[in-house]
ROBAKE-407829 format. One record per residue: residue in one letter; x, y, z of N, C-alpha, C, O in turn. Coordinates in steps of 0.05 Angstrom, whole numbers, plus 5000, padded with zeros to 4 digits. Atoms other than C-alpha are relative to their C-alpha. Layout:
AXYZXYZXYZXYZ ...
***
This chain:
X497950165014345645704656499549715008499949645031 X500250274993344244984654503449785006505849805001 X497650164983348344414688503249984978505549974986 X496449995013354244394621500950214999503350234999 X498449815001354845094620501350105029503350255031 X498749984976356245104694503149845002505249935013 X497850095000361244604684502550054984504950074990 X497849795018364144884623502550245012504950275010 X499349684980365345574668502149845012504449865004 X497950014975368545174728502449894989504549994997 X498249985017372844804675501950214993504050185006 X499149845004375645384647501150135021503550175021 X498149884972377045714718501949855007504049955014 X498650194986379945124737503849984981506049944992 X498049925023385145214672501550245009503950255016 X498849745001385545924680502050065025503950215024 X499150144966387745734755502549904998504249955015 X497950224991392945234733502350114979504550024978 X498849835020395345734676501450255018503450385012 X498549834988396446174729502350045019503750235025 X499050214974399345774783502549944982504749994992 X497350115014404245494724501750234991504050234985 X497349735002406846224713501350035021503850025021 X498249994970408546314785501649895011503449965027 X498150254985411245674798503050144972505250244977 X497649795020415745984732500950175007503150204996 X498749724997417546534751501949955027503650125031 X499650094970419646234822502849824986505149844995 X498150195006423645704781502450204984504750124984 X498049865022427446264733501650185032503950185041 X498349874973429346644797500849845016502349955031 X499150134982430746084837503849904978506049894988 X497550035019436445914771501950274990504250284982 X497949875000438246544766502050145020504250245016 X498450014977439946664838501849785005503849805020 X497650284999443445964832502850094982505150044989 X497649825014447746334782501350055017503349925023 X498749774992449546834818501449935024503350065032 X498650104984451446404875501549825001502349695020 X498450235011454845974835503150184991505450104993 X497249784998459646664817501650015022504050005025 X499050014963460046684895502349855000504649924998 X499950294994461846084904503850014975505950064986 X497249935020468246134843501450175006503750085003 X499049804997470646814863501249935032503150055041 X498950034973471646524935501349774997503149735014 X496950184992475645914921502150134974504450064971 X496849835022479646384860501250105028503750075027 X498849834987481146754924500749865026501049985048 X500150174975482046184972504050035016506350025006 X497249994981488246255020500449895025500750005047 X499850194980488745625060503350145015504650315004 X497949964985494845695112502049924980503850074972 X497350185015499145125065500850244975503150324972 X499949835023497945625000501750345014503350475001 X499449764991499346305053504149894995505949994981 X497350134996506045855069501349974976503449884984 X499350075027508145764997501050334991503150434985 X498949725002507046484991502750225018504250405011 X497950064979511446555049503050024988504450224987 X497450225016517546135014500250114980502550194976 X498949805022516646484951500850314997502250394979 X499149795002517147174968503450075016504650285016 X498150084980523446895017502350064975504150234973 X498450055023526446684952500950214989503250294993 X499949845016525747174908501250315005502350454988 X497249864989529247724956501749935004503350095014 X497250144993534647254962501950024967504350024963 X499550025033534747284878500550334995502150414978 X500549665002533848064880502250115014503150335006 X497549944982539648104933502849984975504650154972 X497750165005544347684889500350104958502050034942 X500349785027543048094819498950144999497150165015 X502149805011540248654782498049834983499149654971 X502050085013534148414750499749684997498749534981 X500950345000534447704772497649935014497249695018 X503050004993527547804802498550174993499150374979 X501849795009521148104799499550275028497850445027 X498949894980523448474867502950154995505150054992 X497950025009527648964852501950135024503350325016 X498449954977531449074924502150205001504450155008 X499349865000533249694916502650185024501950255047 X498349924973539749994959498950285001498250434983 X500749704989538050624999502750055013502450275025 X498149874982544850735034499550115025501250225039 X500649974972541550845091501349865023499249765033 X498450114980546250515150499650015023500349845040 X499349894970545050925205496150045005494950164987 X502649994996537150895233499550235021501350235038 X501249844975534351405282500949865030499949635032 X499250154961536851155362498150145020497350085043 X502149744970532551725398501750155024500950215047 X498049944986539551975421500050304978501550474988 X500149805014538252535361498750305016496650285030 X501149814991536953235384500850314986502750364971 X500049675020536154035357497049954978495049824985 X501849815012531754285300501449834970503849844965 X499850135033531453835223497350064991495250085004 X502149845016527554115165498949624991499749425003 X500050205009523953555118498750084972497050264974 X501549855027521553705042499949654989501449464988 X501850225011516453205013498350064967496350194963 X500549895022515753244940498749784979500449674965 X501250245001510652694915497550074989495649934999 X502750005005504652964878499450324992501750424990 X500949755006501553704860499650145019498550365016 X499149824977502953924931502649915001503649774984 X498050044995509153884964500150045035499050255040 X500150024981509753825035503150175027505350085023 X497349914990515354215085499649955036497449995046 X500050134972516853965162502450215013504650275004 X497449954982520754285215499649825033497849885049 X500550144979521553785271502850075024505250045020 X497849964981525453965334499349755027497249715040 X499550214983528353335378501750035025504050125029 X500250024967528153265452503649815005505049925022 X497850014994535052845451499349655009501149485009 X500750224993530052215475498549874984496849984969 X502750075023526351705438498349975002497549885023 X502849815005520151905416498950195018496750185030 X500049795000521652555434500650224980502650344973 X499749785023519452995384497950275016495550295021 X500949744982518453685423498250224982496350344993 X501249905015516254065358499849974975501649934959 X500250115042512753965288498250174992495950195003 X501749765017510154535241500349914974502549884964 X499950095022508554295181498150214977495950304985 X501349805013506154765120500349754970502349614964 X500950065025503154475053499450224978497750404979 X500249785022504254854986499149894967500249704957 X501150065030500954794914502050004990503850145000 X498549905017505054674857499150194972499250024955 X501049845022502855134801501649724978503449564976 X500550375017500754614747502450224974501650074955 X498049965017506455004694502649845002504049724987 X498150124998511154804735500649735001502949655000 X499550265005510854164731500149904970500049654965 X499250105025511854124658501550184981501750184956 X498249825015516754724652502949814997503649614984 X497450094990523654654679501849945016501550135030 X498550084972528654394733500850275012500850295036 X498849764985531155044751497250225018496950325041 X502449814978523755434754499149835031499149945053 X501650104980520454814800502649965022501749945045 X497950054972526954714849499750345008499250405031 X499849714986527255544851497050095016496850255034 X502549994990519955534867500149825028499449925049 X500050104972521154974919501650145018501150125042 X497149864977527555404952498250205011498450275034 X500249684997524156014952496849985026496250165040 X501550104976518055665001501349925018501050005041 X498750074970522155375043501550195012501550215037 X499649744981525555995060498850085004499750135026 X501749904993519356325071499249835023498249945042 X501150214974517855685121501950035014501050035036 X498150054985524555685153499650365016499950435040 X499749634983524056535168498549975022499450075043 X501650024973518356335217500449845017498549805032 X499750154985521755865256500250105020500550345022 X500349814976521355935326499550285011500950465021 X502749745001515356415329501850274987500150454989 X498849835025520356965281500750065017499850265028 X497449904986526556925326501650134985501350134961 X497149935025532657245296500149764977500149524983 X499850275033533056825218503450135002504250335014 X497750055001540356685204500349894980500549644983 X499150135026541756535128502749885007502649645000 X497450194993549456285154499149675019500949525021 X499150114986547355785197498549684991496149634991 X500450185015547655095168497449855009497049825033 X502450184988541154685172500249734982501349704960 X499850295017539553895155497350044995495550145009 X501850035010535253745108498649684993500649534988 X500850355006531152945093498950144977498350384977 X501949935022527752995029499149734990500649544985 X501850175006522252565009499950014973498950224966 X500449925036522552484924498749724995499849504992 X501450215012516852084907499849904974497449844969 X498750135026519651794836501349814999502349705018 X498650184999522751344806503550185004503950424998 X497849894998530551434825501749715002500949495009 X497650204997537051044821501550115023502750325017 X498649874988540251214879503449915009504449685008 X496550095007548251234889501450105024503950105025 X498449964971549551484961496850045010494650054999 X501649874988545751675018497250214998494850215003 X500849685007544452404997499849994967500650194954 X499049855036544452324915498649724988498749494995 X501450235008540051964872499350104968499250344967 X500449975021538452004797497049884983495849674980 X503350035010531952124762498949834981498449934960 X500850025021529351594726497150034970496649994947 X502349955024523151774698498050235022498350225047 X503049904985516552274725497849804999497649614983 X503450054990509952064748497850135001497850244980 X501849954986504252294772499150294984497950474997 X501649745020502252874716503750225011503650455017 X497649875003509953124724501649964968502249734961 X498049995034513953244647501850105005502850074982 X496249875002521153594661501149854988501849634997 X498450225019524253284608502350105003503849934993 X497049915003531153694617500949875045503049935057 X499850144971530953324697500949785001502749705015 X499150274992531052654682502149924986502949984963 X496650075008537552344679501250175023503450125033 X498149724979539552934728500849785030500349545036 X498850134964542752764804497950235019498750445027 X502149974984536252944843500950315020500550555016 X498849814978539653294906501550204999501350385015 X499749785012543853714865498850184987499850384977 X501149795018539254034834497850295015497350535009 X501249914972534954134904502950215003502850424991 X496849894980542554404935500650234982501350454990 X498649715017544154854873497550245003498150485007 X502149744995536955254879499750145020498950375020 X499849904974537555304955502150184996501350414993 X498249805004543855654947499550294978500050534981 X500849665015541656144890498150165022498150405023 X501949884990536056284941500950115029499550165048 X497850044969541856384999499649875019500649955040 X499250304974540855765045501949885010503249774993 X498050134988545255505082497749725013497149675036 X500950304985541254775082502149814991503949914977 X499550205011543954085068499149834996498649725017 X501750235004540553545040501749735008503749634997 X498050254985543152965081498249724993499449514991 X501650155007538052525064498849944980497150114976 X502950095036534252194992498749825005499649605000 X501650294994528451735015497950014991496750214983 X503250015006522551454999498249875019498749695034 X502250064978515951415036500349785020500149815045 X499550294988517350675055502749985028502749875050 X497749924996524150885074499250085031499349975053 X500949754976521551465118499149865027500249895049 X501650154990516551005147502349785032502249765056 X498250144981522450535176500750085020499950025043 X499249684975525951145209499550065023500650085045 X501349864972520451365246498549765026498149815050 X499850194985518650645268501949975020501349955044 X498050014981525550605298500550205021501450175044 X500049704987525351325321498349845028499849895048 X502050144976519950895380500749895000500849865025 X499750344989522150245382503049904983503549914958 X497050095014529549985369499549784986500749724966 X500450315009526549325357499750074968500049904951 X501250035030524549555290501649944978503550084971 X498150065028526749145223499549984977501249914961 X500849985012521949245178497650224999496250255019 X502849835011516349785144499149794984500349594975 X501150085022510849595103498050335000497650475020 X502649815013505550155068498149874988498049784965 X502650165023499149865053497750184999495850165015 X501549855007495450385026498750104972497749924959 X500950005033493150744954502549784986501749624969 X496850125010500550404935500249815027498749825046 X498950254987503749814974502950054996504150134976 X495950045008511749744992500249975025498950055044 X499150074970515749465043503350014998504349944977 X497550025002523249555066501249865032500049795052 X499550164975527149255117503250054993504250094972 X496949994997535049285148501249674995500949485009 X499050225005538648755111503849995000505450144989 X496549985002546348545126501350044970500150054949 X499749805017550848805084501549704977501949704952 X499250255018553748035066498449874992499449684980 X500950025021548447875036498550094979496849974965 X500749875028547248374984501849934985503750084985 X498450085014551047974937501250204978503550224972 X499149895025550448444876501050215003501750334982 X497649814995554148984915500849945022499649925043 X498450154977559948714949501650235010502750225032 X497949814996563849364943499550185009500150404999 X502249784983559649734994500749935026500349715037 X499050074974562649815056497150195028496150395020 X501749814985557450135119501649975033503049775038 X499550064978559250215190498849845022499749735042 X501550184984554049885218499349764987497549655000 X499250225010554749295175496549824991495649594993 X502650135000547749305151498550234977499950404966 X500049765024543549765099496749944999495849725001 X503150145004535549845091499249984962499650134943 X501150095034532649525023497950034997496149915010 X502650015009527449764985499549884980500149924956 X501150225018524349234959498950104981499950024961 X502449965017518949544918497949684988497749554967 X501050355001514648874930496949964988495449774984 X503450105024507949104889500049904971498349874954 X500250095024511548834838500549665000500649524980 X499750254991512748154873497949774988495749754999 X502150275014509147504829501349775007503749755012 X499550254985508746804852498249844971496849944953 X503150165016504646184814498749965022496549905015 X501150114980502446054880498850225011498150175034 X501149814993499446754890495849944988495949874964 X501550125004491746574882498550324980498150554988 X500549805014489146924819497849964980497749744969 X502250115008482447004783499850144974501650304967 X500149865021479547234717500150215004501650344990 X500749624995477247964747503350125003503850364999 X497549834993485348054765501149934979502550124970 X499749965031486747784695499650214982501350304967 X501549795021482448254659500850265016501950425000 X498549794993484448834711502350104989503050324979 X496649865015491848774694499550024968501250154956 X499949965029489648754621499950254996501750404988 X501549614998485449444626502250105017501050255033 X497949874981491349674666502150204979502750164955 X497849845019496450224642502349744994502749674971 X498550074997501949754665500149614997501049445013 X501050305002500049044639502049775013504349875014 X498250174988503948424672502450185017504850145014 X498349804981507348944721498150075034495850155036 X501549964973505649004800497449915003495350045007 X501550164992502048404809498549955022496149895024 X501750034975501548374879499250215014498050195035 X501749744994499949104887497450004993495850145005 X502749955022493648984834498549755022496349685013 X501050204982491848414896498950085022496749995030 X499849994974492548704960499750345005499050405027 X499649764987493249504959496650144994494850034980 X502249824998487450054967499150044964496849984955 X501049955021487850254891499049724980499349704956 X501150185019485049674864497849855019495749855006 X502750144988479849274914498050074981497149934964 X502550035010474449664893499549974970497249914961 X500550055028475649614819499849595002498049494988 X500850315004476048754832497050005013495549815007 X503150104984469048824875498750094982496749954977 X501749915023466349284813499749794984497349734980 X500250175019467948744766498349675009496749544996 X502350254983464748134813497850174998496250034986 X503049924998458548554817499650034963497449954954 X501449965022458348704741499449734980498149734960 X500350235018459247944720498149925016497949695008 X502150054992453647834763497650184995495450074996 X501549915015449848324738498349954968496049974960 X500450115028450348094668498749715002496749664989 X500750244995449447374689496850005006495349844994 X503250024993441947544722498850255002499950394986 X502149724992437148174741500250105030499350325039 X500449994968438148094816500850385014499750505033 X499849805005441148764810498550234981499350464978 X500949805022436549074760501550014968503449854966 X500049915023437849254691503550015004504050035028 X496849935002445949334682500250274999499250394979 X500349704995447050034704503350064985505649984988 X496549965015452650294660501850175016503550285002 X498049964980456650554728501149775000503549774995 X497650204998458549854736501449874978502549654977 X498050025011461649934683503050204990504950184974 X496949784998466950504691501749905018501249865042 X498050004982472750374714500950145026501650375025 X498449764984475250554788496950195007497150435012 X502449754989467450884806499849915027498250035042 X501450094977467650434868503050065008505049984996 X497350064988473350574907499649855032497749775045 X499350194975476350264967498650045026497149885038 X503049904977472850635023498449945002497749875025 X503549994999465650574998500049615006498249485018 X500450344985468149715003499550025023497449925033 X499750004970470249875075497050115007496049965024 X501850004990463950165085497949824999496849735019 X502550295003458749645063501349785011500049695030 X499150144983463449125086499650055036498449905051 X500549984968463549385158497150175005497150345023 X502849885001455649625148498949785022498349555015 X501650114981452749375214496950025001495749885017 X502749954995445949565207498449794988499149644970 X501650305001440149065209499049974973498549754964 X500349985030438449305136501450034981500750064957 X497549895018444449425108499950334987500550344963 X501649775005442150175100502750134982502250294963 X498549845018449350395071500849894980501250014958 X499750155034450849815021497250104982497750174959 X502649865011443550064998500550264992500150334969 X499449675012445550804996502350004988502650214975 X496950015025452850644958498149904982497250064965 X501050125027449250174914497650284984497650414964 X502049705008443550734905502850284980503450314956 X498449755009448651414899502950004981504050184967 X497650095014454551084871499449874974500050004953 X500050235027452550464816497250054996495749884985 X503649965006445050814814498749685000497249584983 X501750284995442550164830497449955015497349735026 X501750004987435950284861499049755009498849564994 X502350225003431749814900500649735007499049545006 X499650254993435649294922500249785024501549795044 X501050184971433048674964502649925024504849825022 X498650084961436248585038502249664991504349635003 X498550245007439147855007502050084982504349994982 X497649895016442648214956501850155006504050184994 X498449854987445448624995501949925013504249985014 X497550124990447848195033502649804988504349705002 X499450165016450847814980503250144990505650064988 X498349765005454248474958503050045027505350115027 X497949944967457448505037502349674997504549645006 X498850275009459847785015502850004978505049904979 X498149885021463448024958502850105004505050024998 X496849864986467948544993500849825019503349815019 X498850094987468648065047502349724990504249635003 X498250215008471547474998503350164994505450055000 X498349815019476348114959502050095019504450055013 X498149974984479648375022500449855018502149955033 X498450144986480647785064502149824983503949704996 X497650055016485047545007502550195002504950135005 X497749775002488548235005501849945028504249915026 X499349944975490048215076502149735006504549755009 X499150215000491847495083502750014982505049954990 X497749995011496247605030503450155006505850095004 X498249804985499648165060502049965017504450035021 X498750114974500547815116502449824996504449845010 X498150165011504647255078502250124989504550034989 X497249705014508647925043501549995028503649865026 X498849844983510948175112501449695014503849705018 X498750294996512647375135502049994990504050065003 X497949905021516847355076502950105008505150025003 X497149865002521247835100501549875020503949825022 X499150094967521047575173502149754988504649764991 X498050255007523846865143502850134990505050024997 X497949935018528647255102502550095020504950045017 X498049974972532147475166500049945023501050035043 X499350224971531246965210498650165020499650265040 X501349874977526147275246496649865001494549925012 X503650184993519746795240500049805006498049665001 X499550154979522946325285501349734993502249555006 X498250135013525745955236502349874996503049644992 X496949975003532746155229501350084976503750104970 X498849855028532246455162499849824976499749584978 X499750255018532346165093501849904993501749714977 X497950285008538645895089500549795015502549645012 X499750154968537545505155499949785001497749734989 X502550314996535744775167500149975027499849745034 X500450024974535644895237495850065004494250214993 X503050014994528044725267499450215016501350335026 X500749814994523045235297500450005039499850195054 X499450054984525344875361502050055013502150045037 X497449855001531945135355500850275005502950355016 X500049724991531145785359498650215012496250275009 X501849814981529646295407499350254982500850384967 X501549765019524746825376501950305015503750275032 X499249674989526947595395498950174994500150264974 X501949705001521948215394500050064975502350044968 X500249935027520548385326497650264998495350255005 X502649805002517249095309500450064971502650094960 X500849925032514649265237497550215000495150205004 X500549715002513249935228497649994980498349854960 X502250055014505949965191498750294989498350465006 X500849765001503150555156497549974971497349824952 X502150075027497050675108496749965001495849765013 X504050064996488550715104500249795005499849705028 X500950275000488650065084500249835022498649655025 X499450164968491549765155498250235022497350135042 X500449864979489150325195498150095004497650145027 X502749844991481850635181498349764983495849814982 X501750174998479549905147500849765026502949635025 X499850254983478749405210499849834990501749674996 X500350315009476248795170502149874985502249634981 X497950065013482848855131502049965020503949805014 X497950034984486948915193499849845019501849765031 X500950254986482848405233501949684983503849544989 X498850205016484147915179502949934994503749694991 X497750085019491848105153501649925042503949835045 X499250024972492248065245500549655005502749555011 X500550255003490047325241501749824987502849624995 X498650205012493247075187502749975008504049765005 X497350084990499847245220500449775019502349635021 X499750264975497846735279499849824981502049744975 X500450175022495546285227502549884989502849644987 X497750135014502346235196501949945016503049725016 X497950084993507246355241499849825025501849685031 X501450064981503546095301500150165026501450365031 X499949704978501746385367503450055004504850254997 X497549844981508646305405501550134992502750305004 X498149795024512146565346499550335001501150515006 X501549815007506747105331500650145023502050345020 X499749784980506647375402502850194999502850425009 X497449845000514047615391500350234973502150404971 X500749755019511648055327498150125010496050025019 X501149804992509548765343499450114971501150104953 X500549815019506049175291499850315015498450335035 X500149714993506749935305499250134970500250124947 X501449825018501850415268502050224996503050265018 X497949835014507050985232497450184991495450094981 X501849775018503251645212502450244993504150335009 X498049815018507352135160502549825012503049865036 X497450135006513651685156501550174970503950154966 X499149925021514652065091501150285010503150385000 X499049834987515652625131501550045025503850135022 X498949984980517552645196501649835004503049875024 X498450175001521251995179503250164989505450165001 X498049905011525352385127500650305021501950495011 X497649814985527852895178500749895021501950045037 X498850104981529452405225501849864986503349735001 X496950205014534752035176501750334984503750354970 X497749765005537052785165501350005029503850015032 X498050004971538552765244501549825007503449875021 X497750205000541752125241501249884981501549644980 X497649955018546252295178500950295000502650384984 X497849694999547953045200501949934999502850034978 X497149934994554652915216501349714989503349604997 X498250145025556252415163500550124974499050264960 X499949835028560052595105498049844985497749604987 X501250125018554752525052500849704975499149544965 X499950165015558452065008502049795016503849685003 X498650224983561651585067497549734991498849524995 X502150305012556250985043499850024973497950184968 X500550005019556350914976502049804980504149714990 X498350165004559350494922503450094995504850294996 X496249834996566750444915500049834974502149834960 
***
């Protein structure tokens, strides 16, 4: 080849070189823009979800309010402060043998707890779990109450290892009725609607406890249902049942709710409610609690849209177990769509509810130097094969922006209440006395729920933000106490401390 065709050649390499060189440097530039994307989502989803202290404090003040509005009418808030007639709390001065029936789902739950006389002395707990046969739940009030009577005598005959049974001899009963209810004493509450794959349409409207009380008796019991609570309720109970200090529950779990002992002068919208202890616990029902100052993004937009219950339980669709992983599904799928970094759009991330709350907790608290379980969720769960160690971590970023909002928030919920009764060192919200002014006093809030108890990064965080707000010297004087079955063992401890009230001594007049 003479000297032009040599140069010709090196020419052309030299092209083919800079042809190739200019794809790479491309391909380097398209991934370097579309990882800029995707951390440009980041980057949005964490100040939608930003919860400076001043914004927690706002949140604070508004949920203050808005039980003060919920106290003072029916439906003058989005809190609807529900009276329980509850008066009288657990002391740990209760003692003998209370049943407890938990009726909340396609089981049903039955308790026999026998009390030592001291607090938190509970000497014995047998608890038996029973199916409901799926008819009954969309027959009739008489089959599913005669079905519940007719177990619990079978549970009560084995009490103490199958001593002499005694149909005469009166027993108390708590009962747990996970529904909606209006309730109108202590012991008596009215059904307003089913849930949970339950239809009795000849029930609702009915008086709950009568209907429990009339099947026990066809079934010859001698129980009494001294008690109508709900989980939250329960939860309080058994807090106090340990610690007198206690003035508030919260549940932060699949569901969210918090109650607390509020005086009885300021439930404005019932004045004609007399109690002896001059005080009554309120169930708020606070997942339905909305603020403007609650910090809110498109993914919890478009959630509540796709939601059964659209513009309803706002700050449940924020902060509780059943929804995280559906907001971290939806951040991973607008980042999916946005670039490739994930692969191809795997049509898991797009079902609703495939990621639940757990599998966050687990990639969130995934210690390993490779992230080996966000890799095996993203793999077995959203079939996502294959994905790089930066993405991954990107993914751990995700859950970490989604539940330190929840938590934080939480934390501002349970504040809330503290202000509301002059217990976050304040003096309350009707106060203008400074935080200088008043001496703090022991505060315990009864806590129950996955979401506080088997995720740490949620309970680290909702731990924090309490110093954060209220500050240490404040904070050190709030106790959180972990509560397990409040729905149960709570509700037979507000049967032992309302045995020996007449059932309808609290109620309206």
């Amino acid at each position: 080849m003479g000297k032009v065709g040599v140069a010709v050649a090196a020419a052309g390499a030299a092209a083919a070189a800079c042809v190739v060189a200019a794809a790479v440097v491309g391909r380097r530039v398209r991934r370097r823009r579309k990882w800029g994307r995707v951390l440009g989502l980041l980057r949005e989803v964490d100040e939608g979800c930003e919860t400076s202290v001043g914004r927690l404090k706002q949140v604070v003040d508004a949920m203050a309010v808005e039980m003060h509005a919920g106290l003072a009418s029916e439906g003058g808030s989005k809190l609807r402060m529900l009276l329980t007639f509850v008066d009288n709390l657990p002391s740990g001065s209760e003692e003998g043998t209370y049943y407890a029936l938990h009726l909340g789902g396609t089981y049903f739950r039955m308790l026999r707890v026998k009390l030592g006389g001291q607090r938190s002395s509970i000497l014995v707990l047998d608890v038996k779990r029973q199916l409901i046969p799926q008819h009954l739940m969309t027959g009739t009030t008489e089959d599913l109450f005669d079905f519940v009577a007719s177990s619990l005598k079978e549970f009560i005959e084995r009490e103490e290892n199958g001593s002499a049974f005694t149909l005469d001899r009166r027993r108390e009963l708590g009962f747990t009725f996970s529904y909606p209810v209006r309730q109108t004493s202590v012991s008596s509450g009215i059904l307003i609607k089913w849930t949970k794959g339950f239809a009795i349409e000849d029930m609702v409207g009915k008086e709950v406890v009568e209907c429990l009380q009339q099947a026990l008796t066809r079934k010859g019991l001698s129980v009494r249902v001294s008690a109508l609570v709900n989980d939250t309720v329960g939860t309080l109970a058994l807090g106090h049942y340990h610690d007198a200090d206690t003035v508030a529950a919260v549940i932060i779990g699949t569901g969210t709710n918090a109650c607390y002992v509020e005086r009885m002068d300021a439930i404005i919208k019932c004045q004609g409610i007399l109690t002896s202890s001059g005080g009554m616990v309120v169930n708020m029902e606070w997942g339905n609690f909305w603020s403007s100052h609650l910090p809110r993004t498109s993914y919890d937009i478009d959630l509540d849209a796709d939601s059964p219950n659209p513009n309803e339980q706002g700050f449940e669709k924020m902060i509780s177990g059943m929804y995280l992983g559906d907001i971290v599904r939806r951040v991973l799928l607008k980042m999916s769509q946005e670039s490739d970094i994930l692969g191809p759009v795997s049509p898991r991330l797009l079902t609703p509810f495939i990621l639940r709350t757990p599998l966050v907790a687990t990639m969130h608290e995934d210690d390993s130097p490779d992230l080996a379980e966000v890799a095996k969720i993203l793999r077995d769960i959203l079939e996502i094969p294959d994905v790089p160690l930066k993405v991954r971590k990107l993914v751990v970023n995700v859950c970490d922006v989604v539940t330190r909002r929840a938590a934080r928030l939480a934390a501002a919920g349970i504040v809330g209440i503290l202000k509301k009764i002059g217990r976050d060192g304040s003096g309350g919200i009707m106060s203008g006395r400074s935080r200088g002014d008043v001496k703090m006093r022991r505060t315990a809030v009864a806590i129950e729920g996955g979401l506080y108890t088997n995720y740490s990064m949620f309970r680290e965080y909702l731990n924090e933000a309490m110093v954060e707000i209220l500050g240490e010297d404040v904070a050190k004087h709030v106790i959180f106490n972990v509560m397990e079955d409040g729905s149960g063992i709570g509700a037979s401890l507000l049967a032992a401390s309302h045995a020996s009230n007449d059932p309808d001594a609290v109620q309206m007049l």
